[in-house]
C-alpha positions as a Markdown table, in Angstrom:
| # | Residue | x | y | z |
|---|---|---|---|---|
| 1 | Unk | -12.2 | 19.6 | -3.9 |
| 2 | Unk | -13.2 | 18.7 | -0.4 |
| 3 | Unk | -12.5 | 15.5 | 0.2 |
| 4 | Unk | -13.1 | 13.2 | 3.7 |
| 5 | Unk | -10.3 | 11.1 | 5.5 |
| 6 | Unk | -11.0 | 8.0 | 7.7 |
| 7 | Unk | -8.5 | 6.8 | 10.0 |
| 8 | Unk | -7.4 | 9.3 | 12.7 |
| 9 | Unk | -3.8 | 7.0 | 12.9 |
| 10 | Unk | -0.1 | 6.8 | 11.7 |
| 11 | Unk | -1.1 | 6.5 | 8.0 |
| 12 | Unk | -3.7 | 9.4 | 8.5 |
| 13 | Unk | -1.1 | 11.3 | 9.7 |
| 14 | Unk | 0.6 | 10.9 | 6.7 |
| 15 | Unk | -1.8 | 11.7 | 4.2 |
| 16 | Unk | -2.8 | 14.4 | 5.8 |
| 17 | Unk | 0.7 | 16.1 | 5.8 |
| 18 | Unk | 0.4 | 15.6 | 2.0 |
| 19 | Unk | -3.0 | 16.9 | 1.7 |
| 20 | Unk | -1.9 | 20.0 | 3.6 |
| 21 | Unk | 0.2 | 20.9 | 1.1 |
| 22 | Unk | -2.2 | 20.8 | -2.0 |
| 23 | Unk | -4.3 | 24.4 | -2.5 |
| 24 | Unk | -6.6 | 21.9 | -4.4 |
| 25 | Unk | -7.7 | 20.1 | -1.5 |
| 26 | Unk | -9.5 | 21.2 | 1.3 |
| 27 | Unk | -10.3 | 18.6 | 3.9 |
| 28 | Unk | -13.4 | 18.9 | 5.6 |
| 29 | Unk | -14.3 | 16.0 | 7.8 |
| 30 | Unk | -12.3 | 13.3 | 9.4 |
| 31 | Unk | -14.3 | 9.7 | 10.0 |
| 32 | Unk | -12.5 | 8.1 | 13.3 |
| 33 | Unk | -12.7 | 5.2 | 15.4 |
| 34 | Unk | -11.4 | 6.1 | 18.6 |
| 35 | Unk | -13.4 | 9.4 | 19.4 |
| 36 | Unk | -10.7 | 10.9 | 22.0 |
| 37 | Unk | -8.3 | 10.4 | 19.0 |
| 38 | Unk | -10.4 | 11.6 | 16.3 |
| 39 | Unk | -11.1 | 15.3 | 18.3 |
| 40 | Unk | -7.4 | 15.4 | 19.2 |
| 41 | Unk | -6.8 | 14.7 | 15.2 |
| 42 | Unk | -9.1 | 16.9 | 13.5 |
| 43 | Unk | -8.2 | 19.6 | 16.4 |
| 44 | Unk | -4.4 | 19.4 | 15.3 |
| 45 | Unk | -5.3 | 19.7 | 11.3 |
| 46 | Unk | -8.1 | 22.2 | 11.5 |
| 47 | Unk | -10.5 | 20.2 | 9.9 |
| 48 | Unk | -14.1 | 21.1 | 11.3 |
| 49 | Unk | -15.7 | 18.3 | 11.5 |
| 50 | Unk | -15.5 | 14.7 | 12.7 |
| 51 | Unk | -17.7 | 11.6 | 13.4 |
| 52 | Unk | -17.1 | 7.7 | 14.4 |
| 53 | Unk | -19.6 | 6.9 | 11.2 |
| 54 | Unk | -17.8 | 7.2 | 7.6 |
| 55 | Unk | -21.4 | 7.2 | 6.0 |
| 56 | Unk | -22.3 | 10.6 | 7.8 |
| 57 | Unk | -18.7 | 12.0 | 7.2 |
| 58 | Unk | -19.2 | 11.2 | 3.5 |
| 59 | Unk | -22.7 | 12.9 | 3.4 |
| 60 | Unk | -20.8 | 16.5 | 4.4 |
| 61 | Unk | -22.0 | 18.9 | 1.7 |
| 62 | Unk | -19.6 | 19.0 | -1.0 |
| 63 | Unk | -17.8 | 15.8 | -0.1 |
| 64 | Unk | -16.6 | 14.5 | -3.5 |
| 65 | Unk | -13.6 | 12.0 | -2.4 |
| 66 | Unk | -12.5 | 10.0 | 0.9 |
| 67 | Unk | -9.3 | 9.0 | 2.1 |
| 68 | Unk | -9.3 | 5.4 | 3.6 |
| 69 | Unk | -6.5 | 4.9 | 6.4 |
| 70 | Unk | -8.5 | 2.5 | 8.4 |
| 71 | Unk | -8.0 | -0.9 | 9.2 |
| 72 | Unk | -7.2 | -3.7 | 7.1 |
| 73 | Unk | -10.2 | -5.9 | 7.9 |
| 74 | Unk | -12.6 | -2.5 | 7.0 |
| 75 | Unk | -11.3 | -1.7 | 3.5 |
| 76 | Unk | -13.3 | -3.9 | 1.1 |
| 77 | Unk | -16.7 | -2.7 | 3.4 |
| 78 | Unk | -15.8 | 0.8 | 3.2 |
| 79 | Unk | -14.9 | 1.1 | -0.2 |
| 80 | Unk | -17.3 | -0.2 | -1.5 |
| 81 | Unk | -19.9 | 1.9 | 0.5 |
| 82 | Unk | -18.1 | 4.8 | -0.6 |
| 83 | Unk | -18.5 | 4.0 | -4.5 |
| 84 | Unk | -22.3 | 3.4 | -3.8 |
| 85 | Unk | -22.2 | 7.0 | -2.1 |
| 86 | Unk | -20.7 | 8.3 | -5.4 |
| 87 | Unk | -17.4 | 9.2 | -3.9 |
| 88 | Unk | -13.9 | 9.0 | -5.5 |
| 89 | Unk | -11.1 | 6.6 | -3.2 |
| 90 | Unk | -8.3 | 6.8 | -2.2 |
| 91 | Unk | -7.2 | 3.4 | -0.4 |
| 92 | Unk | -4.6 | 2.5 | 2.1 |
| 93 | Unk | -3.6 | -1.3 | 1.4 |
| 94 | Unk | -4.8 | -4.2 | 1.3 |
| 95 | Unk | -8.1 | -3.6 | -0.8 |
| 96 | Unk | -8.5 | -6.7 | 0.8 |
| 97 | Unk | -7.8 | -9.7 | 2.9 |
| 98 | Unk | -8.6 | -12.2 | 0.7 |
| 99 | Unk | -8.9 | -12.4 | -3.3 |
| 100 | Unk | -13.1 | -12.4 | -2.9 |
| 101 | Unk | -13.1 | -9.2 | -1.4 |
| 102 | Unk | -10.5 | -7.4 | -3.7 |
| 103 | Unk | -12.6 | -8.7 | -6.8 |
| 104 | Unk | -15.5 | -7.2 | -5.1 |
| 105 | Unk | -13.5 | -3.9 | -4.8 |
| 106 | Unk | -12.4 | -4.0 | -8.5 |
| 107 | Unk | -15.6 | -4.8 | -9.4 |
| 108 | Unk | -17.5 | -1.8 | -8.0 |
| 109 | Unk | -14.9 | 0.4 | -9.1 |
| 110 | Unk | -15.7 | -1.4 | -12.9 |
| 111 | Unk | -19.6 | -0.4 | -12.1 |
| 112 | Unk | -19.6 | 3.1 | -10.4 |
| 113 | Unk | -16.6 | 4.7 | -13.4 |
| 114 | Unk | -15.3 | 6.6 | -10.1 |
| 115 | Unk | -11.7 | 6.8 | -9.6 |
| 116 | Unk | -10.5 | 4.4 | -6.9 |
| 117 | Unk | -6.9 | 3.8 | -6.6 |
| 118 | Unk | -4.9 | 1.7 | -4.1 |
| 119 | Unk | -1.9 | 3.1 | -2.2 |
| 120 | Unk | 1.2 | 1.2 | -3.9 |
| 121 | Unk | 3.2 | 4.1 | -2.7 |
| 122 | Unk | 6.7 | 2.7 | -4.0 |
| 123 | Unk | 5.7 | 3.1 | -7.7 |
| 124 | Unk | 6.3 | 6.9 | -6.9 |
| 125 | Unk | 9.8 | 6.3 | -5.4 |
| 126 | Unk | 12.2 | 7.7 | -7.9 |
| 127 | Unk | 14.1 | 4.5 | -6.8 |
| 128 | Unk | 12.1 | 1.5 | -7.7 |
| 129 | Unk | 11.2 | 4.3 | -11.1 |
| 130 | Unk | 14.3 | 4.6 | -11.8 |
| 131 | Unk | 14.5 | 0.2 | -11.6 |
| 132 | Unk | 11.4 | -0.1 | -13.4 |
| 133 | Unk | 12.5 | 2.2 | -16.4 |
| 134 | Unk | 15.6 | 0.3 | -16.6 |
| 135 | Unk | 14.1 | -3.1 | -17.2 |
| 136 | Unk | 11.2 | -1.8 | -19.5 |
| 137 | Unk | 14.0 | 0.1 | -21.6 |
| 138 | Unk | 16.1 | -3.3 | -21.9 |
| 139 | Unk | 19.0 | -1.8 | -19.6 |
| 140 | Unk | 18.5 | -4.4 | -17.5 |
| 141 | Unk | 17.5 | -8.0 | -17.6 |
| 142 | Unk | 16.5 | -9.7 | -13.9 |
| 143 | Unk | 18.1 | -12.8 | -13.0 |
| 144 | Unk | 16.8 | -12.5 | -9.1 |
| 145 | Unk | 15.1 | -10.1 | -6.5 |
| 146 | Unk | 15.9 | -10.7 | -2.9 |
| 147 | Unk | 13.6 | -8.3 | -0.9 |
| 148 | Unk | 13.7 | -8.3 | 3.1 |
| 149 | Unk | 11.4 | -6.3 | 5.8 |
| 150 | Unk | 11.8 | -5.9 | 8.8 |
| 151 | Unk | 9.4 | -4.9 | 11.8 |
| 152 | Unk | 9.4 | -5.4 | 15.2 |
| 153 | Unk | 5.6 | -5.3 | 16.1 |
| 154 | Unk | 5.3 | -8.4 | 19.0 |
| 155 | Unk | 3.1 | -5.9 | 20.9 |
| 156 | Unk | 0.0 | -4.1 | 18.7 |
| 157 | Unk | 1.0 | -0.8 | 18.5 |
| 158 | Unk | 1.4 | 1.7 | 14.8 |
| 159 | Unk | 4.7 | 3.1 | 14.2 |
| 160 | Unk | 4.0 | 5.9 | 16.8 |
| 161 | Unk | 3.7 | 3.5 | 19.5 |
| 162 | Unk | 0.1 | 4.6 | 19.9 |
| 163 | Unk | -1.9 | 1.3 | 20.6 |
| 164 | Unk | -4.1 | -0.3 | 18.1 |
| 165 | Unk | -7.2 | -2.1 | 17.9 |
| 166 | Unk | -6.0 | -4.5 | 15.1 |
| 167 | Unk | -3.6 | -6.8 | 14.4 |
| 168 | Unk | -1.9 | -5.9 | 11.2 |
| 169 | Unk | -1.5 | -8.8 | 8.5 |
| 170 | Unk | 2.0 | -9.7 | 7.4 |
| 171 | Unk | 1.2 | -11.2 | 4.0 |
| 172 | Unk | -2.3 | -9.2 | 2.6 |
| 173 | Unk | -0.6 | -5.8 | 3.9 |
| 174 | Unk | 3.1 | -5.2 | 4.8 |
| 175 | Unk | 3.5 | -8.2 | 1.7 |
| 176 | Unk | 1.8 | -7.0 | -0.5 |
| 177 | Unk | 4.0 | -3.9 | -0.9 |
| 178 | Unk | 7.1 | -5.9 | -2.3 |
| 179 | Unk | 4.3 | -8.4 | -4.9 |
| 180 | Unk | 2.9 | -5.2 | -6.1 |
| 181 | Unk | 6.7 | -4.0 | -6.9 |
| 182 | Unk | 7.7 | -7.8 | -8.3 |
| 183 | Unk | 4.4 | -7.2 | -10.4 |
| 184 | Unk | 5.0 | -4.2 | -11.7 |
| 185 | Unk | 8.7 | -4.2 | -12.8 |
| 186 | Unk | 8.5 | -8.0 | -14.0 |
| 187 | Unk | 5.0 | -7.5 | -15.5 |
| 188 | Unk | 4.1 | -11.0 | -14.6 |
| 189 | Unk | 0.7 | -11.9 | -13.3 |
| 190 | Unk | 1.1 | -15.2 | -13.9 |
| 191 | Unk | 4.1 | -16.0 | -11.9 |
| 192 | Unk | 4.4 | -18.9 | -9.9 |
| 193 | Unk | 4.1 | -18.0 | -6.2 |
| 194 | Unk | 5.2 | -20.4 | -2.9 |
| 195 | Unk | 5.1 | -19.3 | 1.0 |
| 196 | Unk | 6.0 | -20.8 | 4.4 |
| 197 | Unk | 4.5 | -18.6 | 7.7 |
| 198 | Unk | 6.1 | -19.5 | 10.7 |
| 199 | Unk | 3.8 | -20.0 | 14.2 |
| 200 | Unk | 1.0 | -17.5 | 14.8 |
| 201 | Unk | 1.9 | -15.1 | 17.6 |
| 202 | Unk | -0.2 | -16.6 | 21.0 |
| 203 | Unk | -2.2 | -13.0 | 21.9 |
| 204 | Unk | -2.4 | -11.2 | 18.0 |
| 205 | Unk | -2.8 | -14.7 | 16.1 |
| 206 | Unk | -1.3 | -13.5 | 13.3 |
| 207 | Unk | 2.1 | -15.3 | 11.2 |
| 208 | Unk | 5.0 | -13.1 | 12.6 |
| 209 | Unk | 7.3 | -14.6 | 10.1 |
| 210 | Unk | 6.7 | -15.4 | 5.9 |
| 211 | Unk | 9.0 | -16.5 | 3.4 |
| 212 | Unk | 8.1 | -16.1 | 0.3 |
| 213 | Unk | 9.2 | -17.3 | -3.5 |
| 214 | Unk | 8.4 | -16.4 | -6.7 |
| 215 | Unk | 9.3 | -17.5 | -10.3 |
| 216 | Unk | 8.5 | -15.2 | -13.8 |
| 217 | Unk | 8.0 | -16.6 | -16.7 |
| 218 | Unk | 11.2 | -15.1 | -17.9 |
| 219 | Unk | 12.7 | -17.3 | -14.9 |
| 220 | Unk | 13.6 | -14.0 | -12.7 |
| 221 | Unk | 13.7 | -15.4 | -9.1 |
| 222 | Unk | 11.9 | -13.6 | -6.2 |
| 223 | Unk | 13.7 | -14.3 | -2.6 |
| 224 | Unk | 11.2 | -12.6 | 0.1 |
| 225 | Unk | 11.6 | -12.3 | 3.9 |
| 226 | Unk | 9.1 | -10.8 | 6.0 |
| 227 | Unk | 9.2 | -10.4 | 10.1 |
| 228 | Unk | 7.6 | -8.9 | 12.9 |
| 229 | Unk | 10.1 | -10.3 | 15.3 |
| 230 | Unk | 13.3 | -8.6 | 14.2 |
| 231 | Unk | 14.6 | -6.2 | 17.0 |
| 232 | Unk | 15.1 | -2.7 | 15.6 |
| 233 | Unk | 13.6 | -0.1 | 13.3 |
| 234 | Unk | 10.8 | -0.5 | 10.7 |
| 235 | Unk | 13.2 | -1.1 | 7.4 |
| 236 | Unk | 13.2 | -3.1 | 4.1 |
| 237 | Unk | 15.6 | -3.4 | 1.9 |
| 238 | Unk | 15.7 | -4.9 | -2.5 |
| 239 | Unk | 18.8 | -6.3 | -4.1 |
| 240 | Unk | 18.0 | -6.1 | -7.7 |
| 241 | Unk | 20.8 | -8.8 | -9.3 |
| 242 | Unk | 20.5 | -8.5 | -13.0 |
| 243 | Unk | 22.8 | -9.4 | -15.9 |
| 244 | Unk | 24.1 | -5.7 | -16.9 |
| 245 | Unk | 24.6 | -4.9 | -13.1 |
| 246 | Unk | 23.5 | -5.5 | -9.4 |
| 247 | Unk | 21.1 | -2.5 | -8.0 |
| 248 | Unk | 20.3 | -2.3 | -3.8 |
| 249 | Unk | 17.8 | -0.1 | -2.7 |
| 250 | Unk | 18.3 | 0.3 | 1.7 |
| 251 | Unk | 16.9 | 3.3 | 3.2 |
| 252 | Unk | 15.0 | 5.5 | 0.4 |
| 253 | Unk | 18.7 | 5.8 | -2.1 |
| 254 | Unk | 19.9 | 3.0 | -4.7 |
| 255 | Unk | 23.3 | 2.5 | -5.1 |
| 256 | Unk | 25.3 | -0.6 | -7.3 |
| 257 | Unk | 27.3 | -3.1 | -6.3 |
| 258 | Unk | 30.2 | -0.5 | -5.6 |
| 259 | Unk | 28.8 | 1.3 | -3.3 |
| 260 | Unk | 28.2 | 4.2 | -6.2 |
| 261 | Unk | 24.9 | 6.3 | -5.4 |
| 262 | Unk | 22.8 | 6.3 | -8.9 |
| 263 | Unk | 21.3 | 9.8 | -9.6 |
| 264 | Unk | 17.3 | 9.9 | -9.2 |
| 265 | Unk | 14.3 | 12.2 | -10.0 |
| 266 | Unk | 13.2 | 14.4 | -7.4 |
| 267 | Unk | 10.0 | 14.2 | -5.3 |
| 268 | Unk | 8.1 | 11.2 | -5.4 |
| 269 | Unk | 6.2 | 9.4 | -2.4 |
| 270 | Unk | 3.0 | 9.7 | -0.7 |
| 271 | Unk | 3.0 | 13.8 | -2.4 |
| 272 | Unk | 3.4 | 12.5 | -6.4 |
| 273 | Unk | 0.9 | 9.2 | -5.3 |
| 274 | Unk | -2.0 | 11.5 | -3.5 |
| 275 | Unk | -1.2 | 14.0 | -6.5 |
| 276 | Unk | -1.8 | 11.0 | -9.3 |
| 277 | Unk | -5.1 | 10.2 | -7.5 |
| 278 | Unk | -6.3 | 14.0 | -7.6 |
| 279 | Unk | -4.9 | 14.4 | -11.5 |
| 280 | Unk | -6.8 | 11.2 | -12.3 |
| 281 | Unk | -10.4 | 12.5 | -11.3 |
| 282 | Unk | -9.7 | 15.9 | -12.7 |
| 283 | Unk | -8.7 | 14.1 | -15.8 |
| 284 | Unk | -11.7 | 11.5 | -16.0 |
| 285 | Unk | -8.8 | 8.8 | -16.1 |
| 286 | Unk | -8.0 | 5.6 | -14.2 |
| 287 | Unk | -5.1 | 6.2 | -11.8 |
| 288 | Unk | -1.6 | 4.0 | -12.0 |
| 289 | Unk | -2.6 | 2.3 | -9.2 |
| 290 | Unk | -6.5 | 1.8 | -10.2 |
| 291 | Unk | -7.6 | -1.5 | -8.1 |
| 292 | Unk | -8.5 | -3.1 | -11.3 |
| 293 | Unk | -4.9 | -2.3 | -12.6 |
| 294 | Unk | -3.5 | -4.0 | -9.1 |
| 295 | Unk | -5.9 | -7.0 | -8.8 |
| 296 | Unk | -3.0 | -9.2 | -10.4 |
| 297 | Unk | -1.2 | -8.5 | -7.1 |
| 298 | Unk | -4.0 | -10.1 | -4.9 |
| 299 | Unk | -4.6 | -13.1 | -7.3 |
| 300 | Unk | -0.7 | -13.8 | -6.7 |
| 301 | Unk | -0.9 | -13.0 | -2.6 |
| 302 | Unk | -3.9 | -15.6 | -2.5 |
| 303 | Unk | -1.4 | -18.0 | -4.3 |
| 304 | Unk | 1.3 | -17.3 | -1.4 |
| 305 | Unk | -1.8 | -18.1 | 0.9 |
| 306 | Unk | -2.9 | -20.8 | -1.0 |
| 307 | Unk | 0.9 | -22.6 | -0.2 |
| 308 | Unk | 1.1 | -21.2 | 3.6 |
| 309 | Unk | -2.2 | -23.0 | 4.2 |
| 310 | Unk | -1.4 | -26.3 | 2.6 |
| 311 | Unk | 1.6 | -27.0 | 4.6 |
């Protein structure tokens, strides 16, 4: 399938290391924004052609699917353009930044019977499966998730240090990765959801601190702390406190409240979610992570919103 990737930064990078490995895929054309970055990109991957305009990328004979890696505030725009092009997607969160453009999104997807699935990459970590599997099998019944991440992003620059041209979005985006999980091992999409941001940032305007609380209707707490002020490395961390047993997830492994490393599946990750977005067109299915299937998680993120902008 040839298939055409916009976004020539960090999360690029990452799909396209993924992509690489698939003798399914062949990638044909990269859509950029910065053109000395987008040559440099599609140089490094062998991919032979590029362009700053996603439309004429798309239009590449044979292009079936795209890739989005872009920025946030381009998503809901570009997926939908894609869908109206006939193109399968592939979408790096958010779908959106606010609940309007997400249900636009989830709609076209509804329309266009195309396979468009959003990048909740932690439902193919063998962790949070092995979590998940546990509570949907009875094995273990929540009584709280505390959930912390950790970034230290006061200048606007991606993970590589390479500078951006966006300021990234602490609750729609780096959030939404810990509702999505909430959502899907609780199955609640009517939980009761709270926030508090602390002071915008004076030169990216952007919340550099959220708390965040959520309720089930079981009556499972969720405890969430989210920063872009805390010195250090990129890391986040779950502490899963149930009634059978107390699970932590830190750095990619889950152990209990011993210390005792639980035994996981192998794989998982960006490979096994790009692979479920492939099988799913070949299959004429929706994907896991289909953005009608994950539109609960933006009604619930607009909630948070809804209580960040009333105090």
């Amino acid at each position: 399938m040839k298939v055409c990737i916009a976004g020539e930064g960090a999360q690029g990078k990452t799909h396209m290391e993924a992509l690489a490995k698939r003798k399914d895929v062949e990638v044909v054309t990269v859509a950029g924004g910065l053109e000395a970055d987008t040559v440099e990109f599609a140089r490094e991957w062998g991919i032979p052609h590029y362009s700053m305009n996603l439309e004429e990328c798309m239009e590449q004979p044979g292009v079936e699917a795209v890739v989005l890696t872009t920025p946030n505030h381009m998503h809901a725009d570009q997926t939908e353009l894609a869908l109206e092009m006939g193109k399968h997607v592939l979408l790096e969160l958010p779908m959106g930044l606010t609940l309007a453009e997400s249900q636009r999104v989830a709609a076209k997807e509804e329309e266009t019977g195309l396979v468009c699935m959003v990048c909740h990459t932690n439902r193919f970590n063998p962790a949070f499966r092995e979590v998940h599997r546990r509570v949907h099998d009875g094995e273990l019944h929540l009584h709280h998730i505390v959930q912390q991440t950790f970034f230290f992003r006061r200048t606007n620059e991606n993970r590589f240090g390479r500078p951006r041209t966006w300021a990234d979005d602490l609750l729609w985006h780096q959030a939404c990765h810990m509702v999505d999980m909430v959502f899907w091992i609780l199955g609640d999409a009517r939980m009761e959801a709270w926030g508090q941001a602390g002071p915008d940032h004076p030169t990216l305007g952007i919340p550099m601190d959220i708390s965040i609380g959520l309720r089930s209707q079981s009556g499972c707490l969720v405890t969430a702390a989210q920063s872009f002020n805390n010195y250090g490395p990129i890391q986040g961390n779950y502490r899963f406190i149930g009634e059978e047993a107390t699970l932590l997830f830190a750095k990619g492994g889950l152990t209990d409240h011993e210390g005792k490393e639980i035994p996981l599946t192998a794989g998982g990750g960006v490979d096994d979610q790009d692979g479920e977005f492939f099988a799913a067109i070949r299959e004429g299915r929706k994907p896991l992570t289909s953005c009608n299937a994950c539109l609960p998680v933006m009604e619930v993120i607009d909630r948070i919103q809804q209580a960040i902008d009333a105090e």
